[in-house]
TIROPA-844131 format. One record per atom (N, C-alpha, C): residue in three letters; atom name; z, x, y. Coordinates in steps of 0.001 Angstrom, whole numbers. Layout:
// TIROPA-844131
+-----+----+---------+---------+---------+
!   r !  a !      c3 !      c1 !      c2 !
+-----+----+---------+---------+---------+
! ala ! CA !       Z !       X !       Y !
...
+-----+----+---------+---------+---------+
***
This chain:
// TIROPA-844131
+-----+----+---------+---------+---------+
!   r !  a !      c3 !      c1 !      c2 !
+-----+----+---------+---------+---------+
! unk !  N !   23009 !   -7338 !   -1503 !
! unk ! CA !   22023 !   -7792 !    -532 !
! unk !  C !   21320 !   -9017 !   -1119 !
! unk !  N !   21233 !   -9732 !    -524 !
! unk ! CA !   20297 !  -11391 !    -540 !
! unk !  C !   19038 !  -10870 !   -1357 !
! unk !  N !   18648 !  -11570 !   -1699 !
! unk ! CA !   16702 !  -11659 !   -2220 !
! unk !  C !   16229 !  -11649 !    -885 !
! unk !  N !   16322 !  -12369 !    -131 !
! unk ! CA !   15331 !  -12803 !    1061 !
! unk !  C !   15542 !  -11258 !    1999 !
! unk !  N !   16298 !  -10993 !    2218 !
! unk ! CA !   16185 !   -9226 !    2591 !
! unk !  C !   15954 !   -8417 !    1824 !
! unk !  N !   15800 !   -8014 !     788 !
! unk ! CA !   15355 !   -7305 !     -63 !
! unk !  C !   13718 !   -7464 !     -31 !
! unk !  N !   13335 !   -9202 !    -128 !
! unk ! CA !   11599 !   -9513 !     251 !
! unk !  C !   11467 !   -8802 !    1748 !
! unk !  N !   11733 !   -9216 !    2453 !
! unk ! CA !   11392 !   -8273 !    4121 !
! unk !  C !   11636 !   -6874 !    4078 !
! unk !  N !   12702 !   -6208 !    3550 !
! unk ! CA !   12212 !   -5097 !    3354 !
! unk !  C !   11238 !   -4331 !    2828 !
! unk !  N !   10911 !   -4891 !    1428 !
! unk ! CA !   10362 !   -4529 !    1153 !
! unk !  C !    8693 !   -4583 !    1415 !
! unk !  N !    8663 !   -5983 !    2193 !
! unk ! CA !    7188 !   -6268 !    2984 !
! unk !  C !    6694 !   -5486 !    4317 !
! unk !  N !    8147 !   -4333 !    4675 !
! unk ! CA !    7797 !   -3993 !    5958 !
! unk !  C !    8112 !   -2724 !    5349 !
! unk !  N !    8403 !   -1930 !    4252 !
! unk ! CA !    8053 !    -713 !    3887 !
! unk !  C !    6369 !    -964 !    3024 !
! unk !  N !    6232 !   -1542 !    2760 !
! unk ! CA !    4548 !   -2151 !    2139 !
! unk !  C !    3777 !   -1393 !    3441 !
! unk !  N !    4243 !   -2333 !    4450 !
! unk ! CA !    3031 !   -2484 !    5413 !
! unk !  C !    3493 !   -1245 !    6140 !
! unk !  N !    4504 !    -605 !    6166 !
! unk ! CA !    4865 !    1017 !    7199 !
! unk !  C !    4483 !    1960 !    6566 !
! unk !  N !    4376 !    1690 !    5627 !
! unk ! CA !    4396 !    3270 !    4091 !
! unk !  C !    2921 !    2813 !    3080 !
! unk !  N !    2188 !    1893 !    3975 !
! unk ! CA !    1329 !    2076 !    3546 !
! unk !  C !    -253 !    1932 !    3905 !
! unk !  N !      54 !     839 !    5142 !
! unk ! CA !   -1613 !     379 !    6129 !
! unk !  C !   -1031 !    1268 !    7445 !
! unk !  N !     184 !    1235 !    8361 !
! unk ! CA !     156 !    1114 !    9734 !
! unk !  C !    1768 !    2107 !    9794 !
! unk !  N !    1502 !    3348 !    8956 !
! unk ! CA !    2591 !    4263 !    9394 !
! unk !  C !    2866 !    4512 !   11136 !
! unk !  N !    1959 !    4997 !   11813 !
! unk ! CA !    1559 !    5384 !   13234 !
! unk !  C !    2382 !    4434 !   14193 !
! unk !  N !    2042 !    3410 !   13566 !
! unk ! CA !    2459 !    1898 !   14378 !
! unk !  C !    4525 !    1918 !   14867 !
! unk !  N !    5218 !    2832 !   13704 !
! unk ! CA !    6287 !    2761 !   14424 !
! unk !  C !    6586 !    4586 !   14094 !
! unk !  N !    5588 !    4879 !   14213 !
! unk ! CA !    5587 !    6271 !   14562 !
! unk !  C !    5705 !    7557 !   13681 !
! unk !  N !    5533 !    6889 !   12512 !
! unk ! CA !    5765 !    7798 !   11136 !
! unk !  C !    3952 !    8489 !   10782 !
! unk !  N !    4465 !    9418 !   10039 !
! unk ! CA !    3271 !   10384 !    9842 !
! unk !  C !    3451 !   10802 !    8499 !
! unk !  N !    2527 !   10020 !    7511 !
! unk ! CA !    2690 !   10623 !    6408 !
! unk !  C !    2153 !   11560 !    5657 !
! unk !  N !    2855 !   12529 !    4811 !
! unk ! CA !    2634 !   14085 !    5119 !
! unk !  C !    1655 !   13881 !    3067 !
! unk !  N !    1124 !   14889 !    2525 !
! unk ! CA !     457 !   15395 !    1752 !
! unk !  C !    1275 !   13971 !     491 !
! unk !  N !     476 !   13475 !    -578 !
! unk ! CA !    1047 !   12709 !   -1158 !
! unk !  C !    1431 !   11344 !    -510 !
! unk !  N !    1582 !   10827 !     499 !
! unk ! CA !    1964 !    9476 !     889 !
! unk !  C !    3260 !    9639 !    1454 !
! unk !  N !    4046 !   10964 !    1250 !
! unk ! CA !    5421 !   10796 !    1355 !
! unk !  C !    6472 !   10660 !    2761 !
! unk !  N !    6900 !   10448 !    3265 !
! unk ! CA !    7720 !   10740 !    4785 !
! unk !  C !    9093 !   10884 !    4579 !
! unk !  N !    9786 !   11437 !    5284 !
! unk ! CA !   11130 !   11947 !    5238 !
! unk !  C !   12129 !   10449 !    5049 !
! unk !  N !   12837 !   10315 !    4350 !
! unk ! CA !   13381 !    9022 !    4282 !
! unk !  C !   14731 !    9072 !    5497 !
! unk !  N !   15424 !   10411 !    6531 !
! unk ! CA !   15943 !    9965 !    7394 !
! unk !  C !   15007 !    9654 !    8519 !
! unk !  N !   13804 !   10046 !    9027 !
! unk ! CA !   12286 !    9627 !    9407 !
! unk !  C !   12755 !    8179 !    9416 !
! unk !  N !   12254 !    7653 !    7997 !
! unk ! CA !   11960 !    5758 !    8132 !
! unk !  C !   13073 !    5413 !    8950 !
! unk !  N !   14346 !    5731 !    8447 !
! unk ! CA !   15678 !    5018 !    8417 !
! unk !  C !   15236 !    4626 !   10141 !
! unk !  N !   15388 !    6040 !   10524 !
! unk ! CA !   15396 !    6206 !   12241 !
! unk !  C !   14019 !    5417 !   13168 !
! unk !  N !   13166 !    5315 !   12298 !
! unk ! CA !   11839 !    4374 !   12797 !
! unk !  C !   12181 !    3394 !   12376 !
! unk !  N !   12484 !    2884 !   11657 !
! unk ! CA !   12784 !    1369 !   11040 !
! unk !  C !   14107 !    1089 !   12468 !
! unk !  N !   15012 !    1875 !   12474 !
! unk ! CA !   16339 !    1024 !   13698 !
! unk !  C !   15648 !     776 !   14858 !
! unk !  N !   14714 !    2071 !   15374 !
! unk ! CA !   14186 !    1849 !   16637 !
! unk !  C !   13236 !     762 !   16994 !
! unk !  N !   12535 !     564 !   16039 !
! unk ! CA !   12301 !    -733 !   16077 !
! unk !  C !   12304 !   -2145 !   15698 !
! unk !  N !   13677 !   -2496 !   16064 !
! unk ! CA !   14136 !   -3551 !   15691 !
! unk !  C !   14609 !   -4087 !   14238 !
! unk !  N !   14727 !   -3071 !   12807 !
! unk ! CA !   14453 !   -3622 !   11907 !
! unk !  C !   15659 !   -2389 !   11285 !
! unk !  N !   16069 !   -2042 !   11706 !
! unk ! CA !   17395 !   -1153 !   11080 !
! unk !  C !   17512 !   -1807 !    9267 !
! unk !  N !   17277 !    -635 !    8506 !
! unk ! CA !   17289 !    -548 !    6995 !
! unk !  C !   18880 !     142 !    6414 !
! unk !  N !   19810 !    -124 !    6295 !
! unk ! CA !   20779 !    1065 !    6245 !
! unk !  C !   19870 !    1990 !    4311 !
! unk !  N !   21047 !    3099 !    4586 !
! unk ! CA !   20373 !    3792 !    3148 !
! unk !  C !   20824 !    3474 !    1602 !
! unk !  N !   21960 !    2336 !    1433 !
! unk ! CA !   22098 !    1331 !     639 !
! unk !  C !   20976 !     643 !      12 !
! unk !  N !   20678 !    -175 !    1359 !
! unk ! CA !   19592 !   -1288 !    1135 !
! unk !  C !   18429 !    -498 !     974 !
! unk !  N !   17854 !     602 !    1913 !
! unk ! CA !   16415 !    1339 !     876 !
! unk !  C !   16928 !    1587 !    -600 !
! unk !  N !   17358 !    2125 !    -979 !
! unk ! CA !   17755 !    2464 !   -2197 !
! unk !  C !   17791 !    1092 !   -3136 !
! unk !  N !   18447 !      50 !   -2616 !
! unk ! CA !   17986 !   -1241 !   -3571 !
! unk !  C !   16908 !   -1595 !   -3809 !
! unk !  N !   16227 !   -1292 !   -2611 !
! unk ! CA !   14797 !   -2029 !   -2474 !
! unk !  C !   13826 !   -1312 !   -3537 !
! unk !  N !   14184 !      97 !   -3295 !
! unk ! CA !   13020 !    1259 !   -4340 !
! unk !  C !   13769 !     614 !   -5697 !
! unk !  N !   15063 !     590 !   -6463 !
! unk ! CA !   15488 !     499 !   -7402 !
! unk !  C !   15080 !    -757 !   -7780 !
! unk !  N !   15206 !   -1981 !   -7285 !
! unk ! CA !   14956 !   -3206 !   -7742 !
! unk !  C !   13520 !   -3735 !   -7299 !
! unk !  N !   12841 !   -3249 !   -6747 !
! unk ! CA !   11126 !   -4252 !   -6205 !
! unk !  C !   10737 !   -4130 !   -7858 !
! unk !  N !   10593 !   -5575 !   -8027 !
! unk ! CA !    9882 !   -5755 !   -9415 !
! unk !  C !    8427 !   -5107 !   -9641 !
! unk !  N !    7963 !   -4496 !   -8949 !
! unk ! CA !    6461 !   -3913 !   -8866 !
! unk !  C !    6347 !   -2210 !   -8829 !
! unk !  N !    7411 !   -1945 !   -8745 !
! unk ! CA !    7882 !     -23 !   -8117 !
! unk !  C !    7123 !     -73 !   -7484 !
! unk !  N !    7050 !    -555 !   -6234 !
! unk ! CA !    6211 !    -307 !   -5585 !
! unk !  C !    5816 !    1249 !   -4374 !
! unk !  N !    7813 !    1693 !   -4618 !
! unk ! CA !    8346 !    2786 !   -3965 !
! unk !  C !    8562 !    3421 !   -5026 !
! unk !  N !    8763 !    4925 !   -4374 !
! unk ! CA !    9396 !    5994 !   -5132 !
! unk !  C !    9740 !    7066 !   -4019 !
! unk !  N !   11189 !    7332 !   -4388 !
! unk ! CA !   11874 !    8793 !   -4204 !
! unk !  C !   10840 !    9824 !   -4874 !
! unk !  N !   11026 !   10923 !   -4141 !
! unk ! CA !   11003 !   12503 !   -4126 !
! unk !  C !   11987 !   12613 !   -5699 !
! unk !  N !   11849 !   14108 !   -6242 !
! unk ! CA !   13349 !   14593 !   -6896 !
! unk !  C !   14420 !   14791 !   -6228 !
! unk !  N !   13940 !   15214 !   -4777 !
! unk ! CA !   15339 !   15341 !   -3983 !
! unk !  C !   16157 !   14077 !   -3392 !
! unk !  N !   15152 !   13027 !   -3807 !
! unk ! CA !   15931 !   12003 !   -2862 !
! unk !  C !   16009 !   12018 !   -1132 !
! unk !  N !   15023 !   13025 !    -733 !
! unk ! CA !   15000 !   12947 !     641 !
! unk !  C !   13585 !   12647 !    1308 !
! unk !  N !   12024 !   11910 !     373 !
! unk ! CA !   11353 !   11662 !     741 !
! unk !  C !   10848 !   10297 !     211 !
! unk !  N !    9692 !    9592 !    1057 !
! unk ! CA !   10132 !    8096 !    -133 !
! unk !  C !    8587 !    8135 !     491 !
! unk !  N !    7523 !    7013 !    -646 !
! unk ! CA !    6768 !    6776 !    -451 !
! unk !  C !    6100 !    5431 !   -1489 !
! unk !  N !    5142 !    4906 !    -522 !
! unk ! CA !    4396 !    3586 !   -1407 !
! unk !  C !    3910 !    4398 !   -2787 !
! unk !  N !    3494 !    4080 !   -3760 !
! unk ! CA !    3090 !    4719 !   -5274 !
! unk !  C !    2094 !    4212 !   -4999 !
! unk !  N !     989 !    3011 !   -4535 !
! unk ! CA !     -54 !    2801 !   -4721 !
! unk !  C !    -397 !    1710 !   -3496 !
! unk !  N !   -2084 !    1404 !   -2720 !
! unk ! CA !   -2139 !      57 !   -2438 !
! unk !  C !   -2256 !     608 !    -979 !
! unk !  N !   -2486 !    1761 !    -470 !
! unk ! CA !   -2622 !    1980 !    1001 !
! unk !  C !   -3803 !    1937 !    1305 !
! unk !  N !   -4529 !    1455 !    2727 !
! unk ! CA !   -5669 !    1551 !    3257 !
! unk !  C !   -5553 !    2127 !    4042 !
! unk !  N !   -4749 !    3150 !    4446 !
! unk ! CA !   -4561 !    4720 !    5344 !
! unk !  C !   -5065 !    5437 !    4362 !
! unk !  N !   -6092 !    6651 !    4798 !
! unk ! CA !   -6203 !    8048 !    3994 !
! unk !  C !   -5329 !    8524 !    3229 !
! unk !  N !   -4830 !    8764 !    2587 !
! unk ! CA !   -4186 !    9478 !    1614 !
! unk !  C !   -4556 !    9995 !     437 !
! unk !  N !   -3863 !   11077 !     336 !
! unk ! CA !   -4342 !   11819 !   -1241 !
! unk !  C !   -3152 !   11843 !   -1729 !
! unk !  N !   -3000 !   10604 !   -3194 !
! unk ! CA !   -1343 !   10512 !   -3528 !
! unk !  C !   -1245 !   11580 !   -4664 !
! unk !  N !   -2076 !   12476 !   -4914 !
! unk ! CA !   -2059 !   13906 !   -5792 !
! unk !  C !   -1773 !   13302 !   -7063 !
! unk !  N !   -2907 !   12558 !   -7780 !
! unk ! CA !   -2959 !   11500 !   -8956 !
! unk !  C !   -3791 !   12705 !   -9433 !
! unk !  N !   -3643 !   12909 !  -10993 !
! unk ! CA !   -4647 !   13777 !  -12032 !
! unk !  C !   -5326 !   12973 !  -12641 !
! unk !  N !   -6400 !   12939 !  -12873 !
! unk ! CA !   -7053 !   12172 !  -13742 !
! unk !  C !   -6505 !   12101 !  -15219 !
! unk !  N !   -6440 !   10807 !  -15995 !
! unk ! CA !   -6179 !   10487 !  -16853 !
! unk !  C !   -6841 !    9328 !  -18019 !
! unk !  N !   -6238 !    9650 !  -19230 !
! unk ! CA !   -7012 !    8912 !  -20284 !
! unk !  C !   -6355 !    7646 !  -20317 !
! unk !  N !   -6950 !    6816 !  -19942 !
! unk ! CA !   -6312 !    5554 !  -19764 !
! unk !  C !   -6623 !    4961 !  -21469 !
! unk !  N !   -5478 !    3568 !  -21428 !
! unk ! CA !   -5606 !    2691 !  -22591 !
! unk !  C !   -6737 !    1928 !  -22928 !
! unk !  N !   -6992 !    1790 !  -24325 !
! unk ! CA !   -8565 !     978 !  -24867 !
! unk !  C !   -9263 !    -376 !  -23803 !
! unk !  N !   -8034 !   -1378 !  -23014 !
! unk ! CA !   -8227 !   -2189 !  -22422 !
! unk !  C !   -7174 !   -2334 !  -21192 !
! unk !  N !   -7933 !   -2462 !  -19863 !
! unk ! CA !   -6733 !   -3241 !  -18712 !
! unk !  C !   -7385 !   -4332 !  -18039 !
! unk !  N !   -6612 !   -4217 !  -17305 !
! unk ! CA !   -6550 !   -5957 !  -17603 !
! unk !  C !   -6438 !   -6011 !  -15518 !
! unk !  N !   -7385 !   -7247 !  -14927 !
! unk ! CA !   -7736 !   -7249 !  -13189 !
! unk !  C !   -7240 !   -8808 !  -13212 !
! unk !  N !   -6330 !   -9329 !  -12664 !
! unk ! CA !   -6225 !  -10424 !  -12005 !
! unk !  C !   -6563 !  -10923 !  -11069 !
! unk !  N !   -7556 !  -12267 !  -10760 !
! unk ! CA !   -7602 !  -12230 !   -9301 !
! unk !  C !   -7762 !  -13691 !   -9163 !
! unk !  N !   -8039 !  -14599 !   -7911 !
! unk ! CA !   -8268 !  -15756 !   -7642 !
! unk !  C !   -9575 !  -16286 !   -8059 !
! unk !  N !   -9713 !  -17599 !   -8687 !
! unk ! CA !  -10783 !  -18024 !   -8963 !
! unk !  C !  -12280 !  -18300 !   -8158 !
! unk !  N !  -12020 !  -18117 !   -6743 !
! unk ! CA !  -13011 !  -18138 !   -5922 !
! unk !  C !  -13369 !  -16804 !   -6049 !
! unk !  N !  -12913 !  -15760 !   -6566 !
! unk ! CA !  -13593 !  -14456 !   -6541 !
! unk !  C !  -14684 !  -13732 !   -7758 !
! unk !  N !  -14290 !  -14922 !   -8754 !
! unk ! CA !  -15001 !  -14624 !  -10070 !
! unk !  C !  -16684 !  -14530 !   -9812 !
! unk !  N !  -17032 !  -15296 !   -9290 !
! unk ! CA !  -18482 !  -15030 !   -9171 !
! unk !  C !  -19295 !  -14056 !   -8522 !
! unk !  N !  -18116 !  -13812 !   -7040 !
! unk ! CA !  -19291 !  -12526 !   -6916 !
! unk !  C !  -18537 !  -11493 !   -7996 !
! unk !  N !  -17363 !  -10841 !   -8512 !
! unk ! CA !  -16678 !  -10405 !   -9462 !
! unk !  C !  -17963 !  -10070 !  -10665 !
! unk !  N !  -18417 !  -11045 !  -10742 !
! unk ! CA !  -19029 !  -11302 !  -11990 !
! unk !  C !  -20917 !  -10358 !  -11514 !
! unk !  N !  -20965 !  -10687 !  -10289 !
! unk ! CA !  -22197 !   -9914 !   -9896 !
! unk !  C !  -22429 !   -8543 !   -9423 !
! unk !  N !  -20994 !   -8361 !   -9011 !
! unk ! CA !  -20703 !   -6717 !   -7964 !
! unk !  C !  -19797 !   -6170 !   -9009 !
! unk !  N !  -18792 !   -6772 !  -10019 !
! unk ! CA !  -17727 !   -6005 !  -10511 !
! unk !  C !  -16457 !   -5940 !   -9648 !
! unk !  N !  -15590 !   -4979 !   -9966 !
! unk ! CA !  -14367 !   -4727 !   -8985 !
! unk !  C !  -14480 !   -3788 !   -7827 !
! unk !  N !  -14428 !   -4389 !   -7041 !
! unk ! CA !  -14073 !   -2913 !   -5656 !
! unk !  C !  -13296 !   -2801 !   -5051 !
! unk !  N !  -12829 !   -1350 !   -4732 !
! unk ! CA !  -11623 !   -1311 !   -3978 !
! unk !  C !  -11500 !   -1558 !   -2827 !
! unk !  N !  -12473 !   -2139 !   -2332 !
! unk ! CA !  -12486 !   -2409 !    -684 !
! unk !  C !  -11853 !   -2214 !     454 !
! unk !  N !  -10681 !   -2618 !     653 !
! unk ! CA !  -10105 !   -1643 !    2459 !
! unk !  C !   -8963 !    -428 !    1134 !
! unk !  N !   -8997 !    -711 !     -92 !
! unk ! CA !   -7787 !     -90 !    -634 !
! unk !  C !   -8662 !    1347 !    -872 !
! unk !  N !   -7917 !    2140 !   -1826 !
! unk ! CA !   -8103 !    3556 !   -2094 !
! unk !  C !   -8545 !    3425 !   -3563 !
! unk !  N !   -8062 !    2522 !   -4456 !
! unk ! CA !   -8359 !    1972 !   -5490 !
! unk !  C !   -8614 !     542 !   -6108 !
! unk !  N !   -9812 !     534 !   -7277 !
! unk ! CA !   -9106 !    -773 !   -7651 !
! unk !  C !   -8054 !    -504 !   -8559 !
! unk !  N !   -7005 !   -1965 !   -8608 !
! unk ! CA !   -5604 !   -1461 !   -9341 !
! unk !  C !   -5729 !   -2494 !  -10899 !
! unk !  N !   -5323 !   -1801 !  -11516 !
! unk ! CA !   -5519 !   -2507 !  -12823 !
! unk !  C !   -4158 !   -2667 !  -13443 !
! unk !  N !   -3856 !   -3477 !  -14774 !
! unk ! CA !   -2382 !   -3503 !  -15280 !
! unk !  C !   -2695 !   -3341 !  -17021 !
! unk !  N !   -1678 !   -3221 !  -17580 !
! unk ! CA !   -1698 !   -2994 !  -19143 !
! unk !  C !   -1522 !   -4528 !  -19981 !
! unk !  N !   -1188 !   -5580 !  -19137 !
! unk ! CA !   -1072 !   -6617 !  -19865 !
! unk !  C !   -1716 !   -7824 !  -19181 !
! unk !  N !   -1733 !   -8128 !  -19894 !
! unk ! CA !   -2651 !   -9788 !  -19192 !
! unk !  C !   -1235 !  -10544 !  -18396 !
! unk !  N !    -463 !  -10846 !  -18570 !
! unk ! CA !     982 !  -11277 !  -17511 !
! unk !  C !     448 !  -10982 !  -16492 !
! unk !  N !    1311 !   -9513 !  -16177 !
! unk ! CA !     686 !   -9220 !  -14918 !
! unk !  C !    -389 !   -8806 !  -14368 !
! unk !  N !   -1257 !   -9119 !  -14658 !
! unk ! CA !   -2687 !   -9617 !  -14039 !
! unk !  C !   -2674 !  -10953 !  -14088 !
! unk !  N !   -2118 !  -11972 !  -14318 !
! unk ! CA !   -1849 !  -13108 !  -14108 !
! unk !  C !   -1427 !  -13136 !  -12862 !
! unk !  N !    -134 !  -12540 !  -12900 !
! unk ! CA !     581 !  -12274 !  -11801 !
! unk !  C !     225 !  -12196 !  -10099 !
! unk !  N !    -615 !  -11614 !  -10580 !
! unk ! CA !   -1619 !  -10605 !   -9352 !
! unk !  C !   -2525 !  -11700 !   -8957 !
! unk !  N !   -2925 !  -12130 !   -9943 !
! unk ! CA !   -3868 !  -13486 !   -9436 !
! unk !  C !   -3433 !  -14668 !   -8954 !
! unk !  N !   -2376 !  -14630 !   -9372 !
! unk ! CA !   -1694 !  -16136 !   -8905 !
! unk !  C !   -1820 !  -16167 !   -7428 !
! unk !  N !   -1451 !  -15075 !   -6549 !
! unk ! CA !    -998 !  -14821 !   -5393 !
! unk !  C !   -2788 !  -15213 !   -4647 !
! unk !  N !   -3378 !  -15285 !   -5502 !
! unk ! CA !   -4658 !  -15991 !   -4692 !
! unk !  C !   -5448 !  -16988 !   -4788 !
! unk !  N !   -5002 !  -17510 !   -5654 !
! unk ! CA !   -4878 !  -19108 !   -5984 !
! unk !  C !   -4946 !  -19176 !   -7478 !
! unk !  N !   -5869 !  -19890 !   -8115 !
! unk ! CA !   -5621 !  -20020 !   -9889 !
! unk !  C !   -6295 !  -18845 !  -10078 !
! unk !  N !   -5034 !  -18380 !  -10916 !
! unk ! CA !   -5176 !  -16874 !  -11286 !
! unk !  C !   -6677 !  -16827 !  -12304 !
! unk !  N !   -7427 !  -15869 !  -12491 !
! unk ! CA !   -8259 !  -15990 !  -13652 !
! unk !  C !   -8169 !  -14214 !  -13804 !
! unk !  N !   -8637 !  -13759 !  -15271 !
! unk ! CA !   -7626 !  -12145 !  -15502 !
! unk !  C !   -9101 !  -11980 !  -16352 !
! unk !  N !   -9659 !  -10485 !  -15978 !
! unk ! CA !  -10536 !   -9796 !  -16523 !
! unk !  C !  -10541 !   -8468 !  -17065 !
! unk !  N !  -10663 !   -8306 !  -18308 !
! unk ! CA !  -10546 !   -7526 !  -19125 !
! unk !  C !  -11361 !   -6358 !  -18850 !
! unk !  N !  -10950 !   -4784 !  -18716 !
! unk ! CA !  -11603 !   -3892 !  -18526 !
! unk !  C !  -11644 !   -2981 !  -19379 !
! unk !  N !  -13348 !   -2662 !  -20012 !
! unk ! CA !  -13447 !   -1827 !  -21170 !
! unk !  C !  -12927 !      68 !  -20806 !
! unk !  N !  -11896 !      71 !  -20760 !
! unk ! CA !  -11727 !    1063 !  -20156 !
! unk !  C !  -11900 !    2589 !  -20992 !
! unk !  N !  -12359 !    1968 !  -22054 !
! unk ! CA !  -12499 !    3475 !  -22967 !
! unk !  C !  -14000 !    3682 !  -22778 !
! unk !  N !  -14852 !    2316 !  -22933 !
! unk ! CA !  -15956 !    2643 !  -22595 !
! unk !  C !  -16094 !    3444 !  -21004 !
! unk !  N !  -15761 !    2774 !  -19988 !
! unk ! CA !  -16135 !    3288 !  -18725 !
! unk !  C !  -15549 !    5248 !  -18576 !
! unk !  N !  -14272 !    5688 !  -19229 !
! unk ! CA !  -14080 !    6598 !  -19418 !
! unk !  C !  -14989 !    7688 !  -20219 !
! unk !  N !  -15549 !    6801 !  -21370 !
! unk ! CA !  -16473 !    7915 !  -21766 !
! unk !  C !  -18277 !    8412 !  -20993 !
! unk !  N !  -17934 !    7078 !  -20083 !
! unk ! CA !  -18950 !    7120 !  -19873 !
! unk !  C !  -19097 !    7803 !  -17862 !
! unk !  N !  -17649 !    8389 !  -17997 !
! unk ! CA !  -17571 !    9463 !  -16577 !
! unk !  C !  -16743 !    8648 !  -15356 !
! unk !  N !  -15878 !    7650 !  -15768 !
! unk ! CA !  -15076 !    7399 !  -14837 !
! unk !  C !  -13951 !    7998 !  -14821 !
! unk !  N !  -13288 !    8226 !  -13928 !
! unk ! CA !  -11736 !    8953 !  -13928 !
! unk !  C !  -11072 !    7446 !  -13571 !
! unk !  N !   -9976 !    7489 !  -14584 !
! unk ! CA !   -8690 !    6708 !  -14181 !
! unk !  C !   -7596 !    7732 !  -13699 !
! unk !  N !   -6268 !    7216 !  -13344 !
! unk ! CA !   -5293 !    7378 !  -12547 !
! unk !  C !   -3968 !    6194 !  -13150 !
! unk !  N !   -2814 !    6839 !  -13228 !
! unk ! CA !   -1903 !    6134 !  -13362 !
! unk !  C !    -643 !    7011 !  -12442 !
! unk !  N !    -167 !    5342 !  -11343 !
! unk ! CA !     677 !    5623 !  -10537 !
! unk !  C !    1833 !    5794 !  -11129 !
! unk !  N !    2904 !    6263 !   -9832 !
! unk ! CA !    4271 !    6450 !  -10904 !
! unk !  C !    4835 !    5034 !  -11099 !
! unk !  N !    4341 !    3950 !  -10653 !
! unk ! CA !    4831 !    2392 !  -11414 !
! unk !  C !    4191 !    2252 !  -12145 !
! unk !  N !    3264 !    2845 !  -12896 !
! unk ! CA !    2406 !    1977 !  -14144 !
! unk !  C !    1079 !    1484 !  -13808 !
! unk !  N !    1021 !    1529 !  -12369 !
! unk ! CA !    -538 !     184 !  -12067 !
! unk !  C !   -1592 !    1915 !  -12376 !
! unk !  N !   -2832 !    1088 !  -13168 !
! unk ! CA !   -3734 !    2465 !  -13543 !
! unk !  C !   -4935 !    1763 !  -12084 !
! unk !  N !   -5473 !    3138 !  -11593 !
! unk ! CA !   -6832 !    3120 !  -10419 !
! unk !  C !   -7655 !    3439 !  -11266 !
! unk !  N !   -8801 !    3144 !  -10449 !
! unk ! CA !  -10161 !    3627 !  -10666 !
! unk !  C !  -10928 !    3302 !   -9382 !
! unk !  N !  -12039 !    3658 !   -8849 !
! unk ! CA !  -12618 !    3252 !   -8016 !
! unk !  C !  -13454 !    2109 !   -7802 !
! unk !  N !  -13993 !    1965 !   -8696 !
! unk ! CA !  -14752 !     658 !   -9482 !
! unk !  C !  -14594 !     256 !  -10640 !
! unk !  N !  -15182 !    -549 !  -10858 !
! unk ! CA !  -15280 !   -1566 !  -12225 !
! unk !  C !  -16757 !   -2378 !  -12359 !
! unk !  N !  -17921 !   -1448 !  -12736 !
! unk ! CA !  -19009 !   -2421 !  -12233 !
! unk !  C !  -19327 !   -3773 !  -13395 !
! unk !  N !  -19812 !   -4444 !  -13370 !
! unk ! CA !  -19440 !   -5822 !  -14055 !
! unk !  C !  -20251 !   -5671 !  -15590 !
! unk !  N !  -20683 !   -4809 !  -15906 !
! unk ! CA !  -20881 !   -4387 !  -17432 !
! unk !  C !  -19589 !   -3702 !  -18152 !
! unk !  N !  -18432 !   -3736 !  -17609 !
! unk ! CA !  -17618 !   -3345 !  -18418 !
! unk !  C !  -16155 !   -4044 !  -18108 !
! unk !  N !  -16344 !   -5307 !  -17878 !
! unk ! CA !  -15846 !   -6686 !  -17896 !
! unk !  C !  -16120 !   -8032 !  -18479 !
! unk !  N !  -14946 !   -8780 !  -19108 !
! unk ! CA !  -15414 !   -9283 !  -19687 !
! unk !  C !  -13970 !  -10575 !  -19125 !
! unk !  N !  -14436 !  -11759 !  -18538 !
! unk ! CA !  -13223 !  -12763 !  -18063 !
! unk !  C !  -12706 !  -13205 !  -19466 !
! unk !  N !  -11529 !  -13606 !  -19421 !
! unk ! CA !  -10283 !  -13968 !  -20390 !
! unk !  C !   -9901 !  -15249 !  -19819 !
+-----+----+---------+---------+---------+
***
């Protein structure tokens, strides 16, 4: 399969499996998850037929995991990044000494006054390396990447979360336990 279908797929399981399930008629059940012959059959009916090849590339290769299979291979769901309700049945966890928030440079200042929020999301999403939080920022103009004391904020009663791709949540980040890079 092309790159350029592999990008649309994967931009229209983003946006189905994760803001606007309802929209082609999917209902996602405990965890984020929906039946993956479900999508197949919502995805043809409307206009956008996925065969089960190409899902399977898309979960295997999106540089972000942004998907994940079930163990059975018969349910598929976004891992992180929905502004639908969901409870993706995350345990709280001891996250690493530092992570790391990428974002656009027009955002640093209020950033710098409010901290991080998860705003229409369920979390804010954090990464383990400064790259990708680069990464993440680029996509909103000159990237600028802020360091999160995350051992401090843990001891001090935050719960982190790590998805099954790696990106760690939290709900906030208030701006005493940031520091721009």
């Amino acid at each position: 399969m092309n790159d350029s279908r592999l990008v649309k797929i994967s931009k229209y399981l983003s946006k189905y499996l994760r803001h606007t399930p309802e929209e082609i008629g999917l209902k996602l059940a405990e965890g984020g998850w929906v039946s993956v012959n479900e999508l197949l059959a919502a995805s043809a009916k409307h206009n956008f037929p996925i065969s089960p090849d190409q899902l399977n590339e898309v979960v295997a290769k999106n540089n972000k995991k942004r998907f994940s299979f079930d163990t059975t291979g018969t349910l598929i769901r976004a891992n992180q990044g929905h502004s639908v309700e969901i409870d993706l049945q995350l345990e709280p966890t001891l996250p690493p000494n530092v992570l790391y928030h990428g974002t656009g440079h027009r955002a640093v200042e209020s950033i710098l006054e409010n901290g991080l929020n998860k705003m229409s999301r369920h979390h804010v999403h954090l990464s383990t390396d400064i790259a990708t939080a680069k990464a993440v920022g680029k996509r909103h103009g000159n990237p600028v990447v802020f360091a999160v004391d995350a051992t401090r904020m843990h001891r001090d009663g935050y719960e982190f979360y790590c998805s099954d791709n790696g990106v760690w949540l939290v709900d906030n980040v208030p701006p005493a336990y940031l520091k721009q890079i």
